[in-house]
C-alpha positions in Angstrom: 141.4 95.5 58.9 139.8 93.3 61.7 136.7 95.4 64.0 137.7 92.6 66.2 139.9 90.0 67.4 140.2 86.5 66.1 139.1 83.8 68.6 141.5 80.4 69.4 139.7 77.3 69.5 140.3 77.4 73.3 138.0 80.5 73.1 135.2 79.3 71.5 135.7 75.9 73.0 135.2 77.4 76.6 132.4 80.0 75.0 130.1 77.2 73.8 131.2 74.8 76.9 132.4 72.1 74.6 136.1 70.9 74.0 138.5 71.9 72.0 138.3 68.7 69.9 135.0 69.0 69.1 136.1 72.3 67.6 138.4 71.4 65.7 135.9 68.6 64.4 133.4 71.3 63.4 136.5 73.3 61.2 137.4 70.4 59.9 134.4 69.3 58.9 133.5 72.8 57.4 131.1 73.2 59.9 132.6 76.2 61.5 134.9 78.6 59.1 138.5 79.0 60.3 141.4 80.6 59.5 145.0 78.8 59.8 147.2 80.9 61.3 150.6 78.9 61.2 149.4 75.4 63.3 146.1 76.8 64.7 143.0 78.0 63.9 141.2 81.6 64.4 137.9 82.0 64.4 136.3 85.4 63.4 133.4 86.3 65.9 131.3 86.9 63.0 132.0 83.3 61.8 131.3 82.2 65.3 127.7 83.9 65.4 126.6 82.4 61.6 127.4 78.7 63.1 125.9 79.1 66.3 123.2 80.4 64.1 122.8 78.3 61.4 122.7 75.4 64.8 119.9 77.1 66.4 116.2 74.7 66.7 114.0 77.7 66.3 114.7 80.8 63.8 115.5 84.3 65.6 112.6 86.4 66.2 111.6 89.4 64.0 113.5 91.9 64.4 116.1 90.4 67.1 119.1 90.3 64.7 121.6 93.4 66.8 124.1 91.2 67.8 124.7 90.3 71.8 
């Protein structure tokens, strides 16, 4: 089972202050990995967190990976 929710792209659209096109750009570029739940998209938060990761400019610092 699921420890948490699934996220809309409206969610993490308003999350990262970006629009939901851009998005759906990232999933469908396989930027950002997505599940397709009938004509949307879900994102797992743990999904979320390895893009917004993989994105960052600087690595995390030692030690700083509990998530927030």
């Amino acid at each position: 089972m699921l420890s948490k929710p699934l996220m809309t792209t409206h969610d993490v659209a308003e999350l990262l202050k970006v629009s939901e096109a851009t998005v759906r750009g990232w999933i469908h570029d396989t930027e950002l990995r997505a599940v397709r739940v009938g004509r949307e998209f879900r994102v797992a938060v743990k999904d979320l967190e390895a893009f917004v990761n993989a994105h960052a400019t600087m690595p995390a610092a030692a030690g700083d990976d509990t998530p927030t």
